[in-house]
C-alpha positions as CSV (number, residue, x, y, z in Angstrom):
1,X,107.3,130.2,45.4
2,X,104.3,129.6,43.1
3,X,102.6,127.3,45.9
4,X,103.1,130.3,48.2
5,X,102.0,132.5,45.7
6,X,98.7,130.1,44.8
7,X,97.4,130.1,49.0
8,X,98.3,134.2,48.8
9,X,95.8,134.2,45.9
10,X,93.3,132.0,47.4
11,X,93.0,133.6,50.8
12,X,92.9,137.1,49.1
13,X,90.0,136.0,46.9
14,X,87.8,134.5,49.9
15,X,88.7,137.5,52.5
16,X,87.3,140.1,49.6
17,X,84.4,137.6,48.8
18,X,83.2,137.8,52.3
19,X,85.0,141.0,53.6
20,X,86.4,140.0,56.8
21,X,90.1,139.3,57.4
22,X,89.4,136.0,58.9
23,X,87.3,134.7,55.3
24,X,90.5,132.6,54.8
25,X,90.2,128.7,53.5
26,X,92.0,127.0,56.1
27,X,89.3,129.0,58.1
28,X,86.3,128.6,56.6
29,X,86.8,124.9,55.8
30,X,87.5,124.4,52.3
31,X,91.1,123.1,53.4
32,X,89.8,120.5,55.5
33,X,87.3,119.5,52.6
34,X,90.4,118.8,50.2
35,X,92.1,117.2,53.1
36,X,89.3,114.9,53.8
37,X,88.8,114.0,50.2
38,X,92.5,113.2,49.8
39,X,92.5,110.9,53.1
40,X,89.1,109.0,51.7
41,X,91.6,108.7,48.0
42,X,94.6,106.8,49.9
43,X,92.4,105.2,52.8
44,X,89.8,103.7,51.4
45,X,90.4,104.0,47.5
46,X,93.7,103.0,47.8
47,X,94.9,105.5,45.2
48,X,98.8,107.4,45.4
49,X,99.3,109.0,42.4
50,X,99.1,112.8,41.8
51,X,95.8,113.0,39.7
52,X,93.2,111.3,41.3
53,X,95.0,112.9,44.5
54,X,94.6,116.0,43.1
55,X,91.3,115.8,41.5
56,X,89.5,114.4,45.4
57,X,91.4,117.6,47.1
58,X,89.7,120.3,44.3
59,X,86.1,118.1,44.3
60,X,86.2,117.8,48.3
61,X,87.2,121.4,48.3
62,X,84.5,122.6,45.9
63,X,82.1,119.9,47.9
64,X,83.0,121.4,51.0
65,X,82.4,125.2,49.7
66,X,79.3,124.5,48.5
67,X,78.1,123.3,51.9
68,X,79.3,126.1,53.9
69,X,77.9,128.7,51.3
70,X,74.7,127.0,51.2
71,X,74.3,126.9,55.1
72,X,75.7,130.4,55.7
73,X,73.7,131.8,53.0
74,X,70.2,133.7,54.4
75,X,69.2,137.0,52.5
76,X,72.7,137.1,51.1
77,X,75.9,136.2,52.3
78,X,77.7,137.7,55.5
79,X,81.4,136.9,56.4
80,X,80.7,136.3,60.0
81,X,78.2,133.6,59.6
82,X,80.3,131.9,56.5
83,X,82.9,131.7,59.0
84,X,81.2,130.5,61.9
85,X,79.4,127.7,59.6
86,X,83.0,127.0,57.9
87,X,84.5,126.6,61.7
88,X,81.6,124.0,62.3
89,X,82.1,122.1,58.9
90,X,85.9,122.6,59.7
91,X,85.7,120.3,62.8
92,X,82.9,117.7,61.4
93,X,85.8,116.9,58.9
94,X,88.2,117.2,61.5
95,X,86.4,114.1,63.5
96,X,85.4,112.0,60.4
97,X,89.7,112.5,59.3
98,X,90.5,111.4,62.8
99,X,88.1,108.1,62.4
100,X,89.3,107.3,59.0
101,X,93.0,107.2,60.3
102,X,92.7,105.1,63.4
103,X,90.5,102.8,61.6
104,X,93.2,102.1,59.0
105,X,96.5,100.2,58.9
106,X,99.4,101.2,61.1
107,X,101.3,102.0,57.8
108,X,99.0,103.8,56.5
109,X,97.6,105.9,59.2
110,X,101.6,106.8,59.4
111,X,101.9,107.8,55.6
112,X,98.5,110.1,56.4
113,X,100.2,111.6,59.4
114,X,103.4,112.5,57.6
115,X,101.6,114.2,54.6
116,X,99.3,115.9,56.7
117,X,102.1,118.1,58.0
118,X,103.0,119.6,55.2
119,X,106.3,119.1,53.7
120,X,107.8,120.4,50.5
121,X,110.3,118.1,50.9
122,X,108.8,114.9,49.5
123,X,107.5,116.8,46.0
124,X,109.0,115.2,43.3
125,X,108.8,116.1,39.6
126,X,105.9,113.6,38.9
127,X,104.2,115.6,41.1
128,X,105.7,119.1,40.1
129,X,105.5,119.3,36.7
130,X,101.7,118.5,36.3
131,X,101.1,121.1,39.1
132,X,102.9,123.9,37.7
133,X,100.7,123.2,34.3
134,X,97.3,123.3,36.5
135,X,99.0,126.5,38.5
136,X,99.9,128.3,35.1
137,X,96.2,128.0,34.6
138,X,94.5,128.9,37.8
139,X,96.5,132.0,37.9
140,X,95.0,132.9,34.9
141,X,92.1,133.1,35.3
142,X,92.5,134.5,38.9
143,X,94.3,137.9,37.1
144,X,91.2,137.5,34.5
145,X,88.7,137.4,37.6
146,X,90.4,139.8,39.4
147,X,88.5,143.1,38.0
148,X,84.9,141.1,38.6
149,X,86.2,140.7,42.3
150,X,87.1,144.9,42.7
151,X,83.4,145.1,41.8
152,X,82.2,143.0,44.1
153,X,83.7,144.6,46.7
154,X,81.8,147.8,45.9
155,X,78.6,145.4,46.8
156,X,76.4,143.4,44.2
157,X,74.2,146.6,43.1
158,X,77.1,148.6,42.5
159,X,78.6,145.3,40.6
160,X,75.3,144.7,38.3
161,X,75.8,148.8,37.9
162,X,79.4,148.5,36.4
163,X,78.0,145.6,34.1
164,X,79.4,142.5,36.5
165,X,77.7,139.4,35.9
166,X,77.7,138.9,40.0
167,X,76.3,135.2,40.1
168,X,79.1,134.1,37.2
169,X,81.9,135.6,38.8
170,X,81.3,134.6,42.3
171,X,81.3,131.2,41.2
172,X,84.5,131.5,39.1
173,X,86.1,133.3,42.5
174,X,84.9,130.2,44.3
175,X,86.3,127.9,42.4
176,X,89.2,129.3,41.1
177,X,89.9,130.1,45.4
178,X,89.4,126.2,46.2
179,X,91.8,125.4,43.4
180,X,94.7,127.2,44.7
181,X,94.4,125.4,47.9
182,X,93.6,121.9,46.7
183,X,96.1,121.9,43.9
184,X,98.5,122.7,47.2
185,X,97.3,120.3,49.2
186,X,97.3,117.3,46.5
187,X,101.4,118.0,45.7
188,X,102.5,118.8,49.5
189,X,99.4,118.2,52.2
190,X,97.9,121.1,53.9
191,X,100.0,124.2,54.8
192,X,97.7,126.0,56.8
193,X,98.0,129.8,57.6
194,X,99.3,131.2,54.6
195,X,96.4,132.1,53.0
196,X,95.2,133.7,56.4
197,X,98.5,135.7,56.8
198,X,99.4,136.9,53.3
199,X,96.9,139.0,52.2
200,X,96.7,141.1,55.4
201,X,100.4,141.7,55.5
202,X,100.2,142.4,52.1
203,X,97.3,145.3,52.1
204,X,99.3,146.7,55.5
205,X,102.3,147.1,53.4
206,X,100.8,148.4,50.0
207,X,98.0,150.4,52.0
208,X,95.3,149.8,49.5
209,X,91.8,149.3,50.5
210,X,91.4,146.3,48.8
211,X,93.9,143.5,48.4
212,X,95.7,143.1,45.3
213,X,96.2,139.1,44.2
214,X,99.4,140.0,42.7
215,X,100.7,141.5,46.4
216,X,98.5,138.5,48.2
217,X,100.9,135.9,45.9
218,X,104.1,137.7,46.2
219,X,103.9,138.0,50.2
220,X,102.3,134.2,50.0
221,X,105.7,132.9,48.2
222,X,107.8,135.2,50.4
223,X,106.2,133.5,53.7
224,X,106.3,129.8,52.2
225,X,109.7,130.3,50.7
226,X,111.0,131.5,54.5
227,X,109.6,128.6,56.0
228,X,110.7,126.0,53.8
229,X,114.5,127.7,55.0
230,X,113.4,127.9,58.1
231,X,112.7,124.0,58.2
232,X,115.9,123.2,56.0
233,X,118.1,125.0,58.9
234,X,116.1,123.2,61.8
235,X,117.3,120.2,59.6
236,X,121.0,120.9,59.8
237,X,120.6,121.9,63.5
238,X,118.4,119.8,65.1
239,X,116.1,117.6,62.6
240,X,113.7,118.5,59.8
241,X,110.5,120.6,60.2
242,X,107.7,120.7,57.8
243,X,107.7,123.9,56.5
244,X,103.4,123.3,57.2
245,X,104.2,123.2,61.3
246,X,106.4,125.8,60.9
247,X,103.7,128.1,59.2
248,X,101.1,126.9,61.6
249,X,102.4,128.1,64.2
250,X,103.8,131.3,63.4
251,X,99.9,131.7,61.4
252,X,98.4,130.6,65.3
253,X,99.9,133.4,67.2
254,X,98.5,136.0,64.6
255,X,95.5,134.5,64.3
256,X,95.5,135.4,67.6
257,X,96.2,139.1,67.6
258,X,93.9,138.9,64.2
259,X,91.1,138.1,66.2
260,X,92.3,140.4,69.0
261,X,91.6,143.2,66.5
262,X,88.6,142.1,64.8
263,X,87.1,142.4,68.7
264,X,88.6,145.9,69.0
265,X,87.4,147.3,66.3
266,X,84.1,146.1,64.9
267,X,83.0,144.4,68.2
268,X,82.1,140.7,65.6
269,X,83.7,138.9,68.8
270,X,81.9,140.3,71.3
């Protein structure tokens, strides 16, 4: 529940930021920055245990962030550009991950695999306990962030207006967003999807204009919480899913009719 409820938070917080429904960090890259940073950690470093783990997935995701913001940024940021730069970054780390793994040891490059699936299964409370402290945290100061980030949607003029210190707050947003994801990633590899999915099902069912981060983490546990069952009862029937495959590809078929939409009706596709 709270690692669902942390991607619901961080995909809310990065759709608002560049207003498109698609802004998502599995999207835009900052995923595959954390997962890159991570492979480097047990690869090359040689390094298992939770905290450097989880310290390479939040610097490679706030690495990666900073890369894709710098390169979509021209007179300001737009959300179609920050996605189409985040798609390219996305697949750069996508080929240097494949060349780190079939350059390492058969054991190795099998231990990758596994965690790159996505498994709630093989958390344990070494790894628990010291991510529901950093959680506590993040979702802290995402509910202290969150009235900065209703400003910002208003546009940075209207923001300055209402007193917003844009610049300050952006950056908290940013980094509090890559959090959520890289503390997921570090405990249980990357579950893609969620972030993408939650916040739009959530603002569909609340019919707000904006998307709360409290709905955005209540529909993000209530997707990650049905796919963990979801693989549990593939496990007594057939054999055990990660709950990550399972949300990948329920999250690829509407990404799909996401996109399908975004055509229809602002033409970005076209």
């Amino acid at each position: 529940m709270v690692f669902g409820g942390l991607l619901g938070i961080g995909g809310a917080i990065f759709q608002s930021l560049s207003r498109n429904p698609l802004g998502s960090p599995d999207i835009i890259g900052f995923d595959a920055g954390s997962y890159t940073a991570v492979i480097v950690m047990i690869l090359i470093i040689g390094n298992r245990s939770y905290w450097p783990i989880a310290g390479a997935a939040i610097v490679g995701g706030l690495l990666t962030a900073f890369v894709v913001y710098v390169l979509a940024c021209r007179q300001g940021i737009q959300g179609f550009r920050l996605i189409i730069v985040g798609i390219g970054v996305t697949a750069i780390l996508g080929s240097i991950n494949s060349y780190l793994i079939t350059r390492a040891a058969i054991e190795d490059a099998m231990a990758v695999g596994f965690w790159s699936a996505g498994s709630l299964a093989r958390i344990s409370w070494t790894s628990l306990l010291p991510s529901m402290m950093i959680a506590t945290v993040v979702i802290i100061a995402a509910a202290a962030l969150e009235p900065g980030l209703r400003r910002l949607e208003l546009g940075d003029d209207a923001a300055v207006t209402l007193g917003t210190r844009v610049g300050a707050v952006r950056l908290g947003l940013i980094v509090v967003g890559v959090a959520t994801t890289a503390l997921v990633t570090a405990a249980a590899g990357p579950i893609g999807f969620i972030a993408l999915v939650a916040p739009q099902i959530a603002r569909r069912l609340t019919h707000t204009p904006g998307t709360s981060l409290l709905a955005a983490a209540a529909m993000g546990s209530l997707l990650l919480v049905g796919a963990q069952v979801l693989s549990l009862v593939l496990g007594i029937l057939y054999r055990p899913v990660p709950a990550g495959l399972i949300t990948v590809c329920v999250g690829g078929l509407y990404l799909i009719w996401l996109v399908r939409e975004t055509r229809r009706q602002y033409g970005v596709m076209s």
